[in-house]
C-alpha positions as CSV (number, residue, x, y, z in Angstrom):
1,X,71.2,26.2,45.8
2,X,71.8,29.4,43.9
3,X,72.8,32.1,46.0
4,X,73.1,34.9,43.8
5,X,76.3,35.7,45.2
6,X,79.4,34.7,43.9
7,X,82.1,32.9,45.0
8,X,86.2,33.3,45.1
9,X,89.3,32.1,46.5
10,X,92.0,33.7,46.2
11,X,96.2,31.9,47.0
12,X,99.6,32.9,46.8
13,X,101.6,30.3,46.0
14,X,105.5,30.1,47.1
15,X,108.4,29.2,44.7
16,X,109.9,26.2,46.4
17,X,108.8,22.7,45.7
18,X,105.6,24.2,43.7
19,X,104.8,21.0,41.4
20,X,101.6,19.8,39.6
21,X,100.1,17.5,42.2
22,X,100.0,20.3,44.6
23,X,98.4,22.6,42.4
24,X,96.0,20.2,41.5
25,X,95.3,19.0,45.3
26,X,95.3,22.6,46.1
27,X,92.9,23.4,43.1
28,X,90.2,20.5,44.6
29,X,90.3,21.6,47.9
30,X,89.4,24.9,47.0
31,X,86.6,23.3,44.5
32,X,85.5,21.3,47.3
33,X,85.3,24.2,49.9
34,X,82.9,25.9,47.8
35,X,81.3,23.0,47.4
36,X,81.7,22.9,43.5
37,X,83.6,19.4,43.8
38,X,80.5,17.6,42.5
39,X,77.9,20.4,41.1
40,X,78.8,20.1,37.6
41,X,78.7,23.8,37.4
42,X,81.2,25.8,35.4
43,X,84.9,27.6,37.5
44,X,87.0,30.0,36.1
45,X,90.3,29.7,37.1
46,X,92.6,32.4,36.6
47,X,96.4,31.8,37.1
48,X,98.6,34.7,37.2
49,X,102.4,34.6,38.1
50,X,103.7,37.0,40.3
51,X,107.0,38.9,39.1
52,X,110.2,39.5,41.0
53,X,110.7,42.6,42.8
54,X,113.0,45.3,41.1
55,X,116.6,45.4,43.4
56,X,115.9,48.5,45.4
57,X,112.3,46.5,47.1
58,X,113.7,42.9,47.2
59,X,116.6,44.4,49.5
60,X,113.6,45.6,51.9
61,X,111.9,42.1,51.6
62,X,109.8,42.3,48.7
63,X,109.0,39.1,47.7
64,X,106.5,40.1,44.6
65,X,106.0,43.2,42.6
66,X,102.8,44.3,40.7
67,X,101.4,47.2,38.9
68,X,98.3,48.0,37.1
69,X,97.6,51.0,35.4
70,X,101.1,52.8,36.0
C-alpha cells in the first residue's frame, strides 16, 4: 500500500548497557511498527553517535552536543 508519504523513526539511545541484541531488537521493532518487517522493501538506516558535551554544558546537564553548520 504505497502511501506516497514517507516514513521515519527517529531514537536516542543511552550509553549504559547499549549492546548488539538491543540494537537489533530495537531496530525490528521499529521495522515492524512501520510495518516493513515483512515487505521486502528497501530501509535506510542512518546511525549517528552523539558527542559529549564540552565542560561548561555538561556542568548544566548536557548530556549530548551537536552542531551543523557553525
Amino acid at each position: 500500500m504505497a502511501s506516497g508519504i514517507g516514513k521515519s523513526a527517529t531514537v536516542s539511545l543511552s550509553g549504559h548497557n547499549q549492546t548488539l541484541d538491543t540494537l537489533n531488537h530495537i531496530i525490528a521493532t521499529i521495522a515492524g511498527r512501520g510495518g516493513c518487517d515483512k515487505c521486502g522493501r528497501i530501509a535506510l538506516l542512518k546511525v549517528e553517535y552523539v558527542v559529549d558535551p564540552p565542560p561548561d554544558l555538561a556542568k548544566q546537564g548536557v548530556i549530548s552536543f551537536q552542531t551543523e553548520g557553525f
